[in-house]
py3Dmol code that shows the C-alpha trace and the ligand (Angstrom):
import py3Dmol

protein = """\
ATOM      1  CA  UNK A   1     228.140  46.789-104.102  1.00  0.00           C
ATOM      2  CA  UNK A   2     231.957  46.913-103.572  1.00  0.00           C
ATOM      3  CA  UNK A   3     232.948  45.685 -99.582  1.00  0.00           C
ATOM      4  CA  UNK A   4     236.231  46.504 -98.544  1.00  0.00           C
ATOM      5  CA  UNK A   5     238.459  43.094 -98.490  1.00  0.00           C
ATOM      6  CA  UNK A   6     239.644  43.745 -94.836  1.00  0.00           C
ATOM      7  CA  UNK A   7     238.210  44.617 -92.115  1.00  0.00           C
ATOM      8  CA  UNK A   8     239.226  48.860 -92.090  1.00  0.00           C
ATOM      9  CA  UNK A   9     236.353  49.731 -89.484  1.00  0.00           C
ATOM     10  CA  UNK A  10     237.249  51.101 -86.372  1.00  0.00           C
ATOM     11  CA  UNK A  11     234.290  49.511 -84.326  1.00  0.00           C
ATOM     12  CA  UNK A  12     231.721  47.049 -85.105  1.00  0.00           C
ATOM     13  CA  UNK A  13     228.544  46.832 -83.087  1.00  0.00           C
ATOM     14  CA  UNK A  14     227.879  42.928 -83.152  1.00  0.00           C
ATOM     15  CA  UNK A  15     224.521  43.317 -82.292  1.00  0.00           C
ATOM     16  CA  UNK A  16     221.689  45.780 -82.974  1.00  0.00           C
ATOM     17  CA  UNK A  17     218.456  45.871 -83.990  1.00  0.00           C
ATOM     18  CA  UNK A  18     218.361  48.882 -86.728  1.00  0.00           C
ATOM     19  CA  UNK A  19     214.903  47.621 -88.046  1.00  0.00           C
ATOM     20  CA  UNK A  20     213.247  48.255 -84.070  1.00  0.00           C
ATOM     21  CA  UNK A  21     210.032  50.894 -84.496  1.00  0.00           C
ATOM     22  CA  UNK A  22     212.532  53.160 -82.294  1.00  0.00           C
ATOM     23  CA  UNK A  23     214.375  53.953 -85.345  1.00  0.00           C
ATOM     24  CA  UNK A  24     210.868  54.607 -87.544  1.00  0.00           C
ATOM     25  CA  UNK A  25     212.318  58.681 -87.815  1.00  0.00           C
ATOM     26  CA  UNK A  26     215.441  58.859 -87.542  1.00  0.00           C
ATOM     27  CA  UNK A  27     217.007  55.769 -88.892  1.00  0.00           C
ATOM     28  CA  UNK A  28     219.162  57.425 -91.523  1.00  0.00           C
ATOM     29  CA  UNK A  29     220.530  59.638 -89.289  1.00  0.00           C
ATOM     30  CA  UNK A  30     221.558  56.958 -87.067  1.00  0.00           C
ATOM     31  CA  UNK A  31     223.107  55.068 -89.809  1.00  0.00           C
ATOM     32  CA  UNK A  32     225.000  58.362 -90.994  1.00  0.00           C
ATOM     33  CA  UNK A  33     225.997  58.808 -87.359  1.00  0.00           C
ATOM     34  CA  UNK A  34     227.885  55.739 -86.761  1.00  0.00           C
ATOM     35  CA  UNK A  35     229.528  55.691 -90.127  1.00  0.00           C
ATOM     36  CA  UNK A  36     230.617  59.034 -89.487  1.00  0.00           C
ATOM     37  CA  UNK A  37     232.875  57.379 -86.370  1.00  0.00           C
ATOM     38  CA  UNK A  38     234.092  54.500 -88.368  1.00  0.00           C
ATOM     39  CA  UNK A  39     231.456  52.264 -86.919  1.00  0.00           C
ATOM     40  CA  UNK A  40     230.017  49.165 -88.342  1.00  0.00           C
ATOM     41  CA  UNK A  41     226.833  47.283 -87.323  1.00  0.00           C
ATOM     42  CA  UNK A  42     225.432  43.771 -87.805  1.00  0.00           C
ATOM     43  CA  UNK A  43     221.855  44.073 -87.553  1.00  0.00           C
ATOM     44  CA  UNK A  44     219.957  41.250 -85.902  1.00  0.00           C
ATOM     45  CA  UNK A  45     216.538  40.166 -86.808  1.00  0.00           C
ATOM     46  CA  UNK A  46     213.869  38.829 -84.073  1.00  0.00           C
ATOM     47  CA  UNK A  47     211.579  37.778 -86.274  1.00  0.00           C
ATOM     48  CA  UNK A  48     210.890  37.266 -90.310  1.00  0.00           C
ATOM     49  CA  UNK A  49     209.537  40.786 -90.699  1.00  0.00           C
ATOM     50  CA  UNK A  50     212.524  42.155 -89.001  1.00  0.00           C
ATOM     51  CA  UNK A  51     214.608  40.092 -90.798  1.00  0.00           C
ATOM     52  CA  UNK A  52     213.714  40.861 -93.945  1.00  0.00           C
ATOM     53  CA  UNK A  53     214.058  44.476 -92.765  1.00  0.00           C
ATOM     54  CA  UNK A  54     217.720  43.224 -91.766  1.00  0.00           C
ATOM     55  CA  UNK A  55     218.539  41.991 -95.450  1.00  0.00           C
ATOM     56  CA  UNK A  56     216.648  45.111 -97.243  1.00  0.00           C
ATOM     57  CA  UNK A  57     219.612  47.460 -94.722  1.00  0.00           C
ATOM     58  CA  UNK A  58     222.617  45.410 -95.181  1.00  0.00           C
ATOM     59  CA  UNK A  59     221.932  45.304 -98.733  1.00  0.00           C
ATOM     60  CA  UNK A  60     221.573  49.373 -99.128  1.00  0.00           C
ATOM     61  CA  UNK A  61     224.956  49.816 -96.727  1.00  0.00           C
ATOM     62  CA  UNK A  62     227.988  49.054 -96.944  1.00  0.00           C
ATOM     63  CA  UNK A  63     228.799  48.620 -93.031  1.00  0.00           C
ATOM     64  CA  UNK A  64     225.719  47.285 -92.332  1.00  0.00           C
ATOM     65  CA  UNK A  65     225.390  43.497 -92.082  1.00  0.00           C
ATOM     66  CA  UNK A  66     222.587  40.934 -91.687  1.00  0.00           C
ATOM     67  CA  UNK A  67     221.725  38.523 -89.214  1.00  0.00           C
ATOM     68  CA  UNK A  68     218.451  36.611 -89.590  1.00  0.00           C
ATOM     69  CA  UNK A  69     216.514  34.519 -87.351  1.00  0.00           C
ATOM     70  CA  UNK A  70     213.356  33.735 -84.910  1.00  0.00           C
ATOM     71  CA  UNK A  71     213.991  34.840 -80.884  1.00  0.00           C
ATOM     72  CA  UNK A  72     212.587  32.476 -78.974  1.00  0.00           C
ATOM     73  CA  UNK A  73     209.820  34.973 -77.897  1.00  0.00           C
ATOM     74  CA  UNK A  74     208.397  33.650 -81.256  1.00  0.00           C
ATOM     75  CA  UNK A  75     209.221  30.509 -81.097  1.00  0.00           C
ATOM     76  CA  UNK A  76     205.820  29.078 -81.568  1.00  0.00           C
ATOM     77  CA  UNK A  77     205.584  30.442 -84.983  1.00  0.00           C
ATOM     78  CA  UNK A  78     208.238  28.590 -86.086  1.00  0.00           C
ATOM     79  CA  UNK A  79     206.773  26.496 -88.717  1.00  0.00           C
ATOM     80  CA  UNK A  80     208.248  24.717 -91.911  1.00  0.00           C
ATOM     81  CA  UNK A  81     207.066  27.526 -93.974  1.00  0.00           C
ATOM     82  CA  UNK A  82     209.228  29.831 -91.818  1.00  0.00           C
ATOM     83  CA  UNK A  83     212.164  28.284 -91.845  1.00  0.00           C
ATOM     84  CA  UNK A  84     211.850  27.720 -95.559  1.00  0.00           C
ATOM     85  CA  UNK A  85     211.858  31.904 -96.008  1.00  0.00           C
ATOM     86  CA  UNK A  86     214.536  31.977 -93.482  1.00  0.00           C
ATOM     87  CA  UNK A  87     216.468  29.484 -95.226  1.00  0.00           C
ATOM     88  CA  UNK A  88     215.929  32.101 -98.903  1.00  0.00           C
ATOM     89  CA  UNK A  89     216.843  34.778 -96.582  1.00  0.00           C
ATOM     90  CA  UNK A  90     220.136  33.324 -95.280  1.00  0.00           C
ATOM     91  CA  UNK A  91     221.144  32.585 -98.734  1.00  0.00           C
ATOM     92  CA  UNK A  92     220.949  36.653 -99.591  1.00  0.00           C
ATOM     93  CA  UNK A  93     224.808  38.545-100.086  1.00  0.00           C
ATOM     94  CA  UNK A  94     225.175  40.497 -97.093  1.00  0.00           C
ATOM     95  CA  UNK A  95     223.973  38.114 -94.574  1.00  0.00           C
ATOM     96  CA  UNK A  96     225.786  36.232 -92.174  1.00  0.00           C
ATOM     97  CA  UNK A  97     224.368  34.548 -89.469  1.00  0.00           C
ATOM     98  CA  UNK A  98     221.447  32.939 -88.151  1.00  0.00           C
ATOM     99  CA  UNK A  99     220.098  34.390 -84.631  1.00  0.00           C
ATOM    100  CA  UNK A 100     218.635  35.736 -82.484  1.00  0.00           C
ATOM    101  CA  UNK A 101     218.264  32.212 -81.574  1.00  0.00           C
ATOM    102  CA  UNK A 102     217.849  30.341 -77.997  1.00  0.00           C
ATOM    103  CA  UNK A 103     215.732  29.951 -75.092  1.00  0.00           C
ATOM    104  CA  UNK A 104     214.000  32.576 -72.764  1.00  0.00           C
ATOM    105  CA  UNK A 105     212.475  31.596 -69.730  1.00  0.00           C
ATOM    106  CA  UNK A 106     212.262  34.537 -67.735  1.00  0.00           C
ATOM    107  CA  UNK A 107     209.595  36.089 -69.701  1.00  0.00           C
ATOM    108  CA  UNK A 108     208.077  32.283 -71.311  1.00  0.00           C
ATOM    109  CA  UNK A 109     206.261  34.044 -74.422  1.00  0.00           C
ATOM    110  CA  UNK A 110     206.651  30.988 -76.212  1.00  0.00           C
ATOM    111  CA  UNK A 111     205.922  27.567 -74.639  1.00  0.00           C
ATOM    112  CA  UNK A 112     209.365  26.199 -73.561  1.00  0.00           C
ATOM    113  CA  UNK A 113     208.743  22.884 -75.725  1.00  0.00           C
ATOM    114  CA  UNK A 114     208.403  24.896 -78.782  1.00  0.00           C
ATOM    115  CA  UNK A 115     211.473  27.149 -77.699  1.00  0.00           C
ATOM    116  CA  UNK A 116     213.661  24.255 -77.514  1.00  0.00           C
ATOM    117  CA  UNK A 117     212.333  23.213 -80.505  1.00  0.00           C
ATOM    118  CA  UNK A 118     212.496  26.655 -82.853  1.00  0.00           C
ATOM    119  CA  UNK A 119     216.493  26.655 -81.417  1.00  0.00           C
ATOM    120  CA  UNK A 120     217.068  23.606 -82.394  1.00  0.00           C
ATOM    121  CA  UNK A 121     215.815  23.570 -86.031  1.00  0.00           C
ATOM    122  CA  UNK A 122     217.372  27.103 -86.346  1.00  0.00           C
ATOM    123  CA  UNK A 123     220.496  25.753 -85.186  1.00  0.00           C
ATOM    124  CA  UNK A 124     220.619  22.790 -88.080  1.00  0.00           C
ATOM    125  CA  UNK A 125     219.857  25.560 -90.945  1.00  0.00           C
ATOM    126  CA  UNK A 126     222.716  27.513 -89.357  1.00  0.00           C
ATOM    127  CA  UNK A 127     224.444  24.050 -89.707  1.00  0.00           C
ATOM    128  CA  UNK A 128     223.514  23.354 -93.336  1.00  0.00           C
ATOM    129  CA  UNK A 129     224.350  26.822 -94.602  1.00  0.00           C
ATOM    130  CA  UNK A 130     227.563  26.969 -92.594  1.00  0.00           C
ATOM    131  CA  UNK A 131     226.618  30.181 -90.819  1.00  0.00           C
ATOM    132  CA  UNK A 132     227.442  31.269 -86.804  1.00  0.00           C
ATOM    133  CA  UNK A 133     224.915  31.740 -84.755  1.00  0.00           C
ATOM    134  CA  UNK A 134     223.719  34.568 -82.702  1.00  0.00           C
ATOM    135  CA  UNK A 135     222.322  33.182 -78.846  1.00  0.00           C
ATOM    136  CA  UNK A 136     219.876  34.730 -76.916  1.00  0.00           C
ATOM    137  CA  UNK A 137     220.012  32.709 -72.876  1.00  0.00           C
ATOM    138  CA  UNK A 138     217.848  34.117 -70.675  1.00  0.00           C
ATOM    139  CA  UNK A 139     217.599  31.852 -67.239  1.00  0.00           C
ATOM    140  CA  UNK A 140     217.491  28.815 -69.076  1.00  0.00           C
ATOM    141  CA  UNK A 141     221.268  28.072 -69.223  1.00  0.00           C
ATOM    142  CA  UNK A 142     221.103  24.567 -68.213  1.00  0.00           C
ATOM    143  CA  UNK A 143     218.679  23.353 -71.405  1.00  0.00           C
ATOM    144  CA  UNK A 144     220.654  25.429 -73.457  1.00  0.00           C
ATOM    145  CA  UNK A 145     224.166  24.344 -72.701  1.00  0.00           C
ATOM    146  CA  UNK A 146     222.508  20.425 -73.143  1.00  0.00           C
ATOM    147  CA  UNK A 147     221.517  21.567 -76.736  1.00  0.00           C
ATOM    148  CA  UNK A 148     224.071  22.956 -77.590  1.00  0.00           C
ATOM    149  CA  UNK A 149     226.218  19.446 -76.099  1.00  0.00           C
ATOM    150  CA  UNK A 150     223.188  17.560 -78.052  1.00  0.00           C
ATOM    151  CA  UNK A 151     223.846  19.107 -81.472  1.00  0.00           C
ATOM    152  CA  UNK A 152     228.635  18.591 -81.193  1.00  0.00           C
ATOM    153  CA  UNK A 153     230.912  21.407 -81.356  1.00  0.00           C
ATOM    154  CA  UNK A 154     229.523  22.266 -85.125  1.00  0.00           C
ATOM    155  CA  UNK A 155     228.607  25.294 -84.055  1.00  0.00           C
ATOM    156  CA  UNK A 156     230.255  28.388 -83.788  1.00  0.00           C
ATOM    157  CA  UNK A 157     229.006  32.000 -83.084  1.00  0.00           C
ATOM    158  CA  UNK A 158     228.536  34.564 -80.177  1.00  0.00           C
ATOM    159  CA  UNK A 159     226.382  34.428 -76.856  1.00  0.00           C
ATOM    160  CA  UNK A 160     224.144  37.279 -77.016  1.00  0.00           C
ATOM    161  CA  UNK A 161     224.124  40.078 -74.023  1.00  0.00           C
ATOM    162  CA  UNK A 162     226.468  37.780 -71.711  1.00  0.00           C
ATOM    163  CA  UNK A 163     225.839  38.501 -68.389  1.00  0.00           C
ATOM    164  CA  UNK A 164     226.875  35.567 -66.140  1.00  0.00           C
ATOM    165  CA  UNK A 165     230.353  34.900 -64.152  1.00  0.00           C
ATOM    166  CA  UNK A 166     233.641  33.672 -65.169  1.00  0.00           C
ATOM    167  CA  UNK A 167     232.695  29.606 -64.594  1.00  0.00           C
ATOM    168  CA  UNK A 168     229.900  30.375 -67.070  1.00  0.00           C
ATOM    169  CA  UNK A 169     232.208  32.829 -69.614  1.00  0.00           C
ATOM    170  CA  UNK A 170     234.641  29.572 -69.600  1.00  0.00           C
ATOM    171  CA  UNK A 171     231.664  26.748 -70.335  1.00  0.00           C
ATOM    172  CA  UNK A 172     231.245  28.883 -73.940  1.00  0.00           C
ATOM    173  CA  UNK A 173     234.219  29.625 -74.067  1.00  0.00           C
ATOM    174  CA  UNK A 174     235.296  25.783 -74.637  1.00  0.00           C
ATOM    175  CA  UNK A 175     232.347  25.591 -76.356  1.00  0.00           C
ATOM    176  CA  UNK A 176     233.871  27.290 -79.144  1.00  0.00           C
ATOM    177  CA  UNK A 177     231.720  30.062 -78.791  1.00  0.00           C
ATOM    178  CA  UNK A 178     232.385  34.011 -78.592  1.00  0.00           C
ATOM    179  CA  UNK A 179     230.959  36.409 -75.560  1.00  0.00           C
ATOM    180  CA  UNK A 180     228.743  39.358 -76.788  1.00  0.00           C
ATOM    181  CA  UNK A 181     228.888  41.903 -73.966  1.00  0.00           C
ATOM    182  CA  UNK A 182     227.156  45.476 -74.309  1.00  0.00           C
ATOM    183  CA  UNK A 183     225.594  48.309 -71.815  1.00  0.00           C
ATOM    184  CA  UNK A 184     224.864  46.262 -68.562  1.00  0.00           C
ATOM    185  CA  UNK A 185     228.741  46.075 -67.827  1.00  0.00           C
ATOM    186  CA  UNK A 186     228.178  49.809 -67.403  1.00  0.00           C
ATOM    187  CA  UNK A 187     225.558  49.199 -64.655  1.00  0.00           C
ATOM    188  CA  UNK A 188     226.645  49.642 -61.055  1.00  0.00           C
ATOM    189  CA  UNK A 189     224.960  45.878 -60.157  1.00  0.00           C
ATOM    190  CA  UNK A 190     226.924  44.221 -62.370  1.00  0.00           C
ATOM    191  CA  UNK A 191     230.181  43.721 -60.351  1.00  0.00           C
ATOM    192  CA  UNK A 192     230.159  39.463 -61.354  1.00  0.00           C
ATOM    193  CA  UNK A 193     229.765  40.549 -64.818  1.00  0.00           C
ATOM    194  CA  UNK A 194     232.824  43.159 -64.621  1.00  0.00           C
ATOM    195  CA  UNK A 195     234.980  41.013 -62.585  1.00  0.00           C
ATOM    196  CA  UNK A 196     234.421  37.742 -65.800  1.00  0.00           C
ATOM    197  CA  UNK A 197     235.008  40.538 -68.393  1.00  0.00           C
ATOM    198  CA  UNK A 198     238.747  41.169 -66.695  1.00  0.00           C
ATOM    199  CA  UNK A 199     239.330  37.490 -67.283  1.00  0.00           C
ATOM    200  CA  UNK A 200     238.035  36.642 -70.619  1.00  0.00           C
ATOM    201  CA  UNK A 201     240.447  36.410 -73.617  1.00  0.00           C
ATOM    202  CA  UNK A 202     239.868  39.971 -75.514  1.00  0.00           C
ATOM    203  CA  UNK A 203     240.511  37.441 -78.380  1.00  0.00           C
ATOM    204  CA  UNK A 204     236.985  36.195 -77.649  1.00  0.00           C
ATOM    205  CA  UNK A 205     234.640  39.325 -76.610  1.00  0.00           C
ATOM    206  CA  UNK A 206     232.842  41.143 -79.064  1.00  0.00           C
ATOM    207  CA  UNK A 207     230.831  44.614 -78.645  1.00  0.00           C
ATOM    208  CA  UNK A 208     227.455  44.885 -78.807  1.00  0.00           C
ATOM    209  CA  UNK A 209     224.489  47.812 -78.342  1.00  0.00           C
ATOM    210  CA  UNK A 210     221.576  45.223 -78.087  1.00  0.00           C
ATOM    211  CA  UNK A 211     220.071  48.703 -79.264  1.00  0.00           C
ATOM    212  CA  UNK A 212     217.275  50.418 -79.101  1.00  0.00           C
ATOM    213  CA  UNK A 213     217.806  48.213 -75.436  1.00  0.00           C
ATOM    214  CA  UNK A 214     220.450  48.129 -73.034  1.00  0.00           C
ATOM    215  CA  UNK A 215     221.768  51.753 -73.265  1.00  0.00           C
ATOM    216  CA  UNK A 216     225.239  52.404 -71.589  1.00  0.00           C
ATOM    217  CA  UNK A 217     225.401  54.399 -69.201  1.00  0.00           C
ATOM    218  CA  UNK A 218     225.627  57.341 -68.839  1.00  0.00           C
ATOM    219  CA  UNK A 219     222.876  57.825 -71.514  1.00  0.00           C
ATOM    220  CA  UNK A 220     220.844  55.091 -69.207  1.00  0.00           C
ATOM    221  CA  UNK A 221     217.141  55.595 -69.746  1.00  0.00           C
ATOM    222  CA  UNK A 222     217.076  57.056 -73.177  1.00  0.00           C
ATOM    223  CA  UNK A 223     217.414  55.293 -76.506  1.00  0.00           C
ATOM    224  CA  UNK A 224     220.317  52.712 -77.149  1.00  0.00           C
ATOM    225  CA  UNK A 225     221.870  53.599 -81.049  1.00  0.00           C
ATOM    226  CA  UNK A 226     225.173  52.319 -82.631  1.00  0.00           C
ATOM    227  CA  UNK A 227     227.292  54.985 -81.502  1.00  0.00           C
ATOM    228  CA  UNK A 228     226.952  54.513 -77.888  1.00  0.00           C
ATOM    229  CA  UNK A 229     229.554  51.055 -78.558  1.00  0.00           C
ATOM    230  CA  UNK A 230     232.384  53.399 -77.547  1.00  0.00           C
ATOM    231  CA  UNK A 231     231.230  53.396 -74.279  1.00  0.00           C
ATOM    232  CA  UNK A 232     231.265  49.903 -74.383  1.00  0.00           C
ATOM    233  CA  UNK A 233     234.518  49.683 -75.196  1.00  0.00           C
ATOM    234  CA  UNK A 234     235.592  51.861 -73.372  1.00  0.00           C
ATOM    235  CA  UNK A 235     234.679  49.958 -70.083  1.00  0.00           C
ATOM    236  CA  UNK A 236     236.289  47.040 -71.311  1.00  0.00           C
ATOM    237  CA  UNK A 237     239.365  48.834 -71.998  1.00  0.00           C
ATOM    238  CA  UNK A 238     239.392  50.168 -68.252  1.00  0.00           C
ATOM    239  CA  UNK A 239     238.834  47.039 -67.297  1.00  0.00           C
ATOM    240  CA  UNK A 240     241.530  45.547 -68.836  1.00  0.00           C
ATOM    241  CA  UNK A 241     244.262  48.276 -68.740  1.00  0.00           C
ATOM    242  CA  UNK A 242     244.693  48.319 -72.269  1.00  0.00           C
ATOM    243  CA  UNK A 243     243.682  51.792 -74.976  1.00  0.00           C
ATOM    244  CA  UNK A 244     240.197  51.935 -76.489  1.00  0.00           C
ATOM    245  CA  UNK A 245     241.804  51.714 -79.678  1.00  0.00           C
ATOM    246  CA  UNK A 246     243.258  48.056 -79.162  1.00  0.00           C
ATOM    247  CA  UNK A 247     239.773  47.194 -77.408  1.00  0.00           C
ATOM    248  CA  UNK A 248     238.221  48.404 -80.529  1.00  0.00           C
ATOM    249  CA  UNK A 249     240.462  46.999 -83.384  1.00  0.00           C
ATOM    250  CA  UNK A 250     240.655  43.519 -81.549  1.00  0.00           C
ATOM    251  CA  UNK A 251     236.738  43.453 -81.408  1.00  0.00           C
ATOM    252  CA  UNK A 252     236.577  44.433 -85.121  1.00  0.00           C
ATOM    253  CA  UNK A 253     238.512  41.353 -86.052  1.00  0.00           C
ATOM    254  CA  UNK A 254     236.942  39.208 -83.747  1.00  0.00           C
ATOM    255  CA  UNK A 255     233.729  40.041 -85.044  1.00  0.00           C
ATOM    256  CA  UNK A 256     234.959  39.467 -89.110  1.00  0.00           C
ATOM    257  CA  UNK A 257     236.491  36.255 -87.770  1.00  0.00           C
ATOM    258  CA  UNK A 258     233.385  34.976 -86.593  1.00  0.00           C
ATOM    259  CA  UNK A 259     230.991  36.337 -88.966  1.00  0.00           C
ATOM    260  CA  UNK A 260     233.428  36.429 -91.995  1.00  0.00           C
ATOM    261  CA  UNK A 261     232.475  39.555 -92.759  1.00  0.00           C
ATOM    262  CA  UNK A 262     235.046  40.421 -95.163  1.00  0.00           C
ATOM    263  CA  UNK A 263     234.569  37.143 -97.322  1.00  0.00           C
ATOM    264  CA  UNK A 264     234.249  37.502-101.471  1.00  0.00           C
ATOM    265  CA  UNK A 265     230.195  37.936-101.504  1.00  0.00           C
ATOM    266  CA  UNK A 266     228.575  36.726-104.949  1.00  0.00           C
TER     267      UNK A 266
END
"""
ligand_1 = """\
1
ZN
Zn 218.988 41.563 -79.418
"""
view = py3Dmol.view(width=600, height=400)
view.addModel(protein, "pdb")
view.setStyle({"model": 0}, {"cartoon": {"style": "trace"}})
view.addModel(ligand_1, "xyz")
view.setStyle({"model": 1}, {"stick": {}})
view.zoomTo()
view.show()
């Protein structure tokens, strides 16, 4: 399938998840919808079903790209005959990146050992096959940011759903890493997150749904989908006093930069 040689998107969401069971009827339409703005998506897979799911879209679309991975909700399933497929699925045109990857301990569905673990292996294939990585932190910061010291400045990528203050933004930041940030900067609570987003490099943010999750408001409460990134970028572009448009073009290339989107696939 022909991809374009530059980036001529308007909008890329960095991170959805197109394969969720929210999409079961109306995924095509969803797809068609966020074409039909100039958007692009990279969809993220949580686990090897919904990777393969991942692979199977990007291959079929021309703005759709892959991401494929174990969250660390299932990081106890992370065996050597997993990593293996994910390792045949990385290798597949059309993806590029390994994630979601990382550590969750606010809701502990994996044992903590084995999430450290999972990130960690998934972190060397992302090594081996010279692919960013997509990072999921949730209240485990302090392990994470000591694996990620543990393993060099190899790495590059984005941190998933960023949500913490400036100090934080700038530890990944000199960690080479990007800052995914999506609905919650919409949510009245989030003044800390708001008040890091004014500060951060738009050099180094990229746009993300996080859907079926996270909706912006003001669709709150209902279904997240691809198309609701304007309103992402739009509160970034409030924030920082600049037009949607630049907020969206600069994201675009951030997001090809990182995830080379727009290299010669075989
Ligand atoms: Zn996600």
């Amino acid at each position: 399938m022909n991809r374009p040689s530059r980036i001529d998107l308007r909008l890329i969401d960095s991170h959805a998840h197109l394969d969720d069971r929210a999409f079961h009827d109306d995924r095509a339409a969803v797809i068609a919808a966020s074409f039909a703005r100039g958007i692009g998506v990279l969809t993220v897979g949580v686990d090897l079903a919904s990777s393969r799911v991942a692979v199977k879209l990007a291959s079929r679309h021309r703005n759709i790209w892959a991401v494929v991975g174990v969250h660390p909700h299932d990081a106890k399933d992370v065996d050597r005959s997993a990593l293996l497929e994910l390792e045949n699925l990385a290798q597949r045109s059309h993806v590029v990146g390994i994630g979601e990857i990382g550590l969750d301990y606010y809701r502990d569905l994996s044992p903590r050992s084995a999430q450290r673990r999972a990130f960690g292996e998934q972190l060397a294939l992302a090594r081996r096959m010279h692919l960013p990585v997509v990072i999921h932190n949730r209240e485990s910061t302090v392990d994470l940011l000591g694996i990620l010291r543990e393993v060099g400045s190899s790495h590059h990528g984005v941190i998933h759903s960023f949500l913490g203050d400036i100090s934080l933004a700038e530890t990944f930041l000199d960690l080479g890493f990007h800052l995914g940030v999506g609905g919650p900067l919409t949510y009245n609570k989030n003044d800390i997150l708001r008040n890091a987003v004014r500060r951060i490099p738009l050099d180094r943010i990229l746009v993300e749904t996080d859907c079926p999750y996270l909706t912006p408001v003001p669709y709150r409460g209902k279904r997240n989908e691809p198309a609701y990134i304007e309103l992402v970028a739009q509160a970034i572009a409030e924030l920082k006093g600049v037009s949607v448009e630049e907020v969206a073009r600069r994201t675009a290339e951030n997001t090809d930069q990182v995830f080379a989107l727009t290299r010669p696939t075989p």
